[in-house]
N, C-alpha and C positions, 0 to 999 in steps of 0.2 A: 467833482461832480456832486457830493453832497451838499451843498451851498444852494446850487444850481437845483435840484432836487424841492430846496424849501421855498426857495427864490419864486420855482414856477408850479408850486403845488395846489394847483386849481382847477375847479370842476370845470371838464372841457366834452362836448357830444364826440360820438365814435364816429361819426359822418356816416351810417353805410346808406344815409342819401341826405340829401339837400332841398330841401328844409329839412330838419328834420321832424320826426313825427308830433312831438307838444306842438311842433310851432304850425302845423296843418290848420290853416283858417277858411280857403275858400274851398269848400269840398264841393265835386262835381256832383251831377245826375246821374245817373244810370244811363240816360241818353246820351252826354255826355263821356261818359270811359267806352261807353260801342262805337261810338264816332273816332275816338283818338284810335284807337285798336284800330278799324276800319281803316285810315289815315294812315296811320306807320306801318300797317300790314302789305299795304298795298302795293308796293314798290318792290319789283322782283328780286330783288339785293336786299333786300331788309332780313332782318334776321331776327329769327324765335327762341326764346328760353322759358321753359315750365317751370314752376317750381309747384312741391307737391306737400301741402303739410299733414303730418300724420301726428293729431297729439297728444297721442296713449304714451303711457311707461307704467308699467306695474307698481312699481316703486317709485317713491319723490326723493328725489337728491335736494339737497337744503340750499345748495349752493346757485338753484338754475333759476334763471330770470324769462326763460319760455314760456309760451303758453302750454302749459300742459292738461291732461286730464289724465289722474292716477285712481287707474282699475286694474283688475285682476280679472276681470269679468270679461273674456273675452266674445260677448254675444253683441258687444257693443259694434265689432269690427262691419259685420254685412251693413247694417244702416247707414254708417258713415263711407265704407265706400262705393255703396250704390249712390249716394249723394253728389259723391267725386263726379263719377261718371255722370252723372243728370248734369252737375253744373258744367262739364266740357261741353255735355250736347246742346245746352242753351245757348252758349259763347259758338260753338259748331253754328246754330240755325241764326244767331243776330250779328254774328261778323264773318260777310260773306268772304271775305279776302284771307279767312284762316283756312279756309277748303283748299285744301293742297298745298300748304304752306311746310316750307320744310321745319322741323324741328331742329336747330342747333345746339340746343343745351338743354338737359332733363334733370333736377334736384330734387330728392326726397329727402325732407329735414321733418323735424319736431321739436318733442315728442321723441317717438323711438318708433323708425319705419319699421324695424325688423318684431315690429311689436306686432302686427301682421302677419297668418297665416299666411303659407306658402302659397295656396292660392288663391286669398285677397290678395295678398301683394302681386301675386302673377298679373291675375287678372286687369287688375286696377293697371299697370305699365302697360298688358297688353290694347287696353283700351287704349289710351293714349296713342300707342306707334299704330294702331290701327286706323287713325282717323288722320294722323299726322306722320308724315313720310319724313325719312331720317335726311337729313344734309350730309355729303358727301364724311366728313370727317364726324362726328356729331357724339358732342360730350356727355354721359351719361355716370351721374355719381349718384349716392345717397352714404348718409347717416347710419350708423350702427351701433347700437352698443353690447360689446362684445358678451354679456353677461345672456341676454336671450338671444345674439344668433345662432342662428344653423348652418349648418355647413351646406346644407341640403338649399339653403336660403341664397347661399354667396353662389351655390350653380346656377341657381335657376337665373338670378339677375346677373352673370355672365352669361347665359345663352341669350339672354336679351339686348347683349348689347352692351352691356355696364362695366366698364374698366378703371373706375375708381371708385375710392369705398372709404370713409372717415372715419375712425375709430375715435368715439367717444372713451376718453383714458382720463384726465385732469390729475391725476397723483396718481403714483405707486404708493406712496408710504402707507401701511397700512393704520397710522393713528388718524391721519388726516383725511383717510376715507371712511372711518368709523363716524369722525364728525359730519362729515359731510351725507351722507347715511348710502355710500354708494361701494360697497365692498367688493373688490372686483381684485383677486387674485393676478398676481403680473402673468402665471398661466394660460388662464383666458384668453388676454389680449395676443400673447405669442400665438396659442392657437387659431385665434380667425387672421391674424398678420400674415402666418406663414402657409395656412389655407387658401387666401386669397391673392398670395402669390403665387401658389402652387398652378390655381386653377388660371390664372395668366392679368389679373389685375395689374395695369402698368402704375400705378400712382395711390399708395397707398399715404393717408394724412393720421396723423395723429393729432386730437387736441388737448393741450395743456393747459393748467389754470395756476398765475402766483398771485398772490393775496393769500389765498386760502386759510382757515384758520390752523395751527399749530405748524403751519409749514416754515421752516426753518431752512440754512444756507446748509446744512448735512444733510435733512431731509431732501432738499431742492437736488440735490447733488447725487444722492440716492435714485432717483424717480429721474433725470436726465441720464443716469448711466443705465439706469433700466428699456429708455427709450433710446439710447444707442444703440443697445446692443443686439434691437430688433430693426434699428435705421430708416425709419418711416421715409416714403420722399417726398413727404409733406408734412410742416409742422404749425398749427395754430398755437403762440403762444397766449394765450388772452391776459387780460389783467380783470380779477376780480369784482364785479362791481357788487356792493354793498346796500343795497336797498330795501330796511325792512319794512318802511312803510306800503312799500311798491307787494314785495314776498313776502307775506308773512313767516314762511318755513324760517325765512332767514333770521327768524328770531331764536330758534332754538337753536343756537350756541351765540355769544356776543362780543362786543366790539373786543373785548378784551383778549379773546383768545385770537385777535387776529395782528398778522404782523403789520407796526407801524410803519409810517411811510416810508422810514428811511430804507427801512429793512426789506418791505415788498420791492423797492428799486432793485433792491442787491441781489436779489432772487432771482430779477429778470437779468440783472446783468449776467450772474453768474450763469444763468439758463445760454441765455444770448452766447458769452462766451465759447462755454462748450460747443454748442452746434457749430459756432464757427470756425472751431478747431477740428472739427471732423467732418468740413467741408460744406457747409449749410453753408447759403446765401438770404440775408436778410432782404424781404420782400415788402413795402411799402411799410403798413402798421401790424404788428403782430405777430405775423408769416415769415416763415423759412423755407426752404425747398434746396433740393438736391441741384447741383447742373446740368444735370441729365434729363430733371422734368422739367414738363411745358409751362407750368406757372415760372418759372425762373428764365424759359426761353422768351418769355412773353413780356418780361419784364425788359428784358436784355435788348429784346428786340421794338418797344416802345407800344406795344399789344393788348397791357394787362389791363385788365379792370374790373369793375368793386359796384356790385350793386347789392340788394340785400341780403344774397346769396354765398356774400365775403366777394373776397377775388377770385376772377375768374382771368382763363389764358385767350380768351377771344370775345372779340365786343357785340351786344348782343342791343338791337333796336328796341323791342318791346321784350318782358318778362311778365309772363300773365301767371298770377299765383291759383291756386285753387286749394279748397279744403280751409275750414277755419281758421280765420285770424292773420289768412295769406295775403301777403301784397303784393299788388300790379304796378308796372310800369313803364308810363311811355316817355315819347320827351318831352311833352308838357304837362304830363297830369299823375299823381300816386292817387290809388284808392287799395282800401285795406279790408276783408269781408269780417263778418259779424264774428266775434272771439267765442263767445260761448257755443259749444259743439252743438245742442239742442233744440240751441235758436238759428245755427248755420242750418240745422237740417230743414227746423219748419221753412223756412224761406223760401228752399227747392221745393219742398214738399206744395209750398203752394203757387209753385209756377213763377217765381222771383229769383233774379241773381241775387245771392247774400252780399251784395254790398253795402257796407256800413259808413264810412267816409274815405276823405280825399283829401287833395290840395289839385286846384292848377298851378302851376305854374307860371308866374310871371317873367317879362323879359329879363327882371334884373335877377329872379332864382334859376334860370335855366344858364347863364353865365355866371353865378358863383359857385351853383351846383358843378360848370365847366372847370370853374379854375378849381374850387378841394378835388374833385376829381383828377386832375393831371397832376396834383401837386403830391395826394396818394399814392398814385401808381409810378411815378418817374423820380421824386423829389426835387421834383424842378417845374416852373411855369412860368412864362410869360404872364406880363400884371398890364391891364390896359391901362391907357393915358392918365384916363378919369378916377381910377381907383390909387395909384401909384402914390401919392401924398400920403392918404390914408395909413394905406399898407405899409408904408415904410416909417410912419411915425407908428404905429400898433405895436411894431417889430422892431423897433429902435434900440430898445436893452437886449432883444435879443441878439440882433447884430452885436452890440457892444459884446454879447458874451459869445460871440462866435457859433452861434446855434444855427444860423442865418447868414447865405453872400449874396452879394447884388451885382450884377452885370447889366449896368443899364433899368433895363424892363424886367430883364431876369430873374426870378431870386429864386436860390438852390436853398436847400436845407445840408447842412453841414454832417459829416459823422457823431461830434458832440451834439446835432440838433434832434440826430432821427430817435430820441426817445421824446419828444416834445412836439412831433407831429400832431398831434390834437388840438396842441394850445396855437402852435404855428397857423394851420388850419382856419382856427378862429378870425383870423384877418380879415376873411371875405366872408364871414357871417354877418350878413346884414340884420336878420333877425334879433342875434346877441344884444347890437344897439342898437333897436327898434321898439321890440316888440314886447311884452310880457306875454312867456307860456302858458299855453291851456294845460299843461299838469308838469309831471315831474321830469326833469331836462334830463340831468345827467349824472355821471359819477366820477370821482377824484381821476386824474388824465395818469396818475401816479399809483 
C-alpha cells in the first residue's frame, strides 16, 4: 500500500459538489436562483432540505477551514437571527411554491449552533417548522460542540423534532488538542453522548480528524478506543486539510509538527481498521456507521447521497441554505450568500437576498456532477459511450494497480481503491482539463 500511497499522492477536490466552488464561472441573477427554486419546488414529489449556518464559536480551533466568526460577545446572536428569519420571509414571499412545501431535511452547521441561546435557537427552528410543514418521516440534525452544550439545549431540539446530533470531537489526545487550541476533556463528550441518548436521539455522529499535528499511530489508537467505548452510530473520519494561505490560524503550529504522508495514511488505516473490527461499515468517502443506522441502510439500499451537507440517507431535489456563507442548491444552478456576517445582515437590512455568487449549470456539469455523485455513494457507475475512452485511459494505472474494475460500461472501485476515491473521482472532471481556477482548489487526496 505504501508504494501506491506515493504512486497516487496528489491534490484531488472533496467533490461535496460538482463543479466545485474555484471553478464557479457563470454565476446566476437573483432572478435567476427564484425561478430555479420556483421550478424544482414545484412538483408535488420534490423534496426540501434547509441547511442553517450559525457562524459563532467563542473560541478558534487552528485546525477549521469554516467560516467562522469568534466572539464571546453574545449580543451578537438577536441580529443575526432576526436576519435568518427576514431572509426565509423574503424566499417565503418570492417563491410562491415553498408555501406549504413540506420540509424533509433541517441542518444546523457552522460555527457552533449550540453557540445560540436556548431561545434563539428555539426560536430561529421554530420559525422555520412554522412556515414549513414537516414531511411524513423528516430528518432533523445539527452540529454541537460538546464544550458549550446544555443539556437543557439537546431537550429543547428533541421536543422539536431533532433525533440526530454530531459531535464535534476531532482527537481525544490531550497534546494534539492543546495544539490545535480546542481542549475538550473525553468527559465532555461522554456527557452530551450519553445525554442525548438518554433523551432518545436515534443517530448519534462523531467527527474525527487524521493529519492533525503531533498525532501519532498510539495517539490515533488512544482517541479511536476512546470513541469506541462511547460507539457513536456515526463516524466522519476526515483527512486534514492544510491551508495556511487560505486560514491563517493554521499557521500557528507548522508543517513540521504534522504527520507525513506516509504516516497520515496509516492513521486512517489504522482508524479504518478498528471501526471495522467493531462493526462499522465504511460509507462512500470518509464515513462509517453502524448497521443499524439509516445512512448505512441507505447505502445498502442504493438511497444515500452527498450534497454540501456530507451524506445524507434520503435524496433531496433542492437545498436552500440560509444565514452567511450558505449554499443553495438546485439541479441546475449553486449560489452561495455574502461570507462576511455584517455584510450578510446589511443586505437583508435593506430589502435584498444576500446572494453573492453561483454557477449554472451546464448539460455536461449536471452529468458529471451525476456520474461523482453515484460513484460516491455506491462505488460503482455506469460511464456513457462518449466519455468511456477517456475514463479508462485516465484510470489506466490504476486498473493496472487493481484500485479500479470494469465491466463493460461499468467501473467499480475496488477495496484496495476506496482510499483513492478522490483521485478516482477526477476522471469525470472536466474542469481539471479545461479550466484554470478562480482561487485555491484543493488539498493533498492523502
Amino acid at each position: 500500500m505504501k508504494h501506491l500511497l506515493q504512486k497516487y499522492d496528489t491534490p484531488a477536490p472533496r467533490y461535496t459538489s460538482y463543479p466545485t466552488v474555484p471553478y464557479w464561472t457563470d454565476s446566476p441573477t437573483v432572478e435567476e436562483c427564484i425561478e430555479s427554486l420556483e421550478t424544482h419546488l414545484s412538483p408535488k414529489d420534490s423534496k426540501l432540505a434547509m441547511y442553517l449556518h450559525i457562524p459563532f464559536c467563542e473560541t478558534l480551533c487552528t485546525f477549521c477551514g469554516c467560516n467562522t466568526s469568534i466572539t464571546k460577545n453574545h449580543t451578537v446572536e438577536e441580529p443575526y437571527v432576526k436576519a435568518i428569519r427576514t431572509e426565509l420571509d423574503l424566499y417565503m414571499k418570492s417563491v410562491s411554491s415553498l408555501k406549504g412545501k413540506e420540509l424533509s431535511e433541517l441542518h444546523l452547521g457552522g460555527g457552533s449552533p449550540t453557540y445560540l441561546s436556548d431561545y434563539n435557537l428555539q426560536s430561529t427552528i421554530e420559525s422555520i417548522l412554522n412556515q414549513l410543514p414537516s414531511s411524513k418521516d423528516p430528518q432533523y440534525s445539527i452540529e454541537v460542540d460538546p464544550r458549550r452544550t446544555r443539556i437543557s439545549q439537546l431537550k429543547l431540539l428533541h421536543n422539536l423534532g431533532f433525533k440526530r446530533i454530531s459531535l464535534g470531537v476531532q482527537d481525544f489526545d490531550p497534546e494534539v488538542q492543546r495544539l490545535v487550541n480546542r481542549t475538550q476533556p473525553f468527559e465532555l463528550t461522554e456527557t452530551i453522548t450519553l445525554e442525548a441518548r438518554s433523551l432518545g436521539f436515534n443517530s448519534i455522529n462523531f467527527d474525527l480528524i487524521y493529519g492533525l499535528p503531533k498525532q501519532s499511530l498510539n495517539s490515533m489508537l488512544y482517541t479511536m478506543e476512546k470513541t469506541l467505548e462511547l460507539k457513536p452510530d456515526r463516524i466522519a473520519f476526515y483527512s486534514y486539510a492544510h491551508v495556511p494561505w487560505i486560514k491563517a490560524s493554521q499557521r500557528l503550529f507548522t508543517e513540521a509538527d504534522l504527520p507525513d504522508p506516509t504516516l497520515k495514511r496509516e492513521l486512517y488505516e489504522m482508524g479504518r481498521s478498528l471501526l471495522e473490527k467493531e462493526g462499522y461499515r465504511e460509507i462512500g468517502m470518509d464515513h462509517f456507521a453502524l448497521p443499524h443506522d439509516k445512512l448505512w441502510k441507505a447505502f445498502h439500499s442504493k438511497q444515500l447521497h452527498r450534497n454540501f451537507m456530507g451524506y445524507s440517507d434520503s435524496k433531496t431535489d433542492v437545498m436552500l441554505g440560509l444565514g452567511s456563507s450558505a449554499i443553495s442548491e438546485t439541479p441546475n444552478l449553486f449560489f452561495q450568500n455574502i461570507k462576511l456576517e455584517m455584510k450578510y445582515r446589511k443586505s437583508l437590512l435593506d430589502g435584498n437576498l444576500p446572494i453573492l455568487r453561483g454557477h449554472k449549470l451546464s448539460d455536461s456539469d449536471r452529468l458529471r456532477k451525476h456520474l461523482i455523485l453515484e460513484l460516491m455513494t455506491s462505488w460503482e457507475v455506469k460511464v456513457p459511450i462518449d466519455l468511456l475512452n477517456y475514463t479508462k485511459d485516465f484510470l489506466s494505472e490504476m486498473e493496472k494497480d487493481k484500485l479500479v474494475l470494469w465491466n463493460q460500461e461499468t467501473l467499480s472501485v475496488t477495496e484496495s481503491g476506496k482510499p483513492f476515491l478522490r483521485i478516482i473521482s477526477m476522471a469525470f472532471d472536466e474542469k481539471l482539463q479545461t479550466t484554470k481556477p478562480a482561487g485555491p482548489v484543493f488539498s493533498k487526496a492523502i
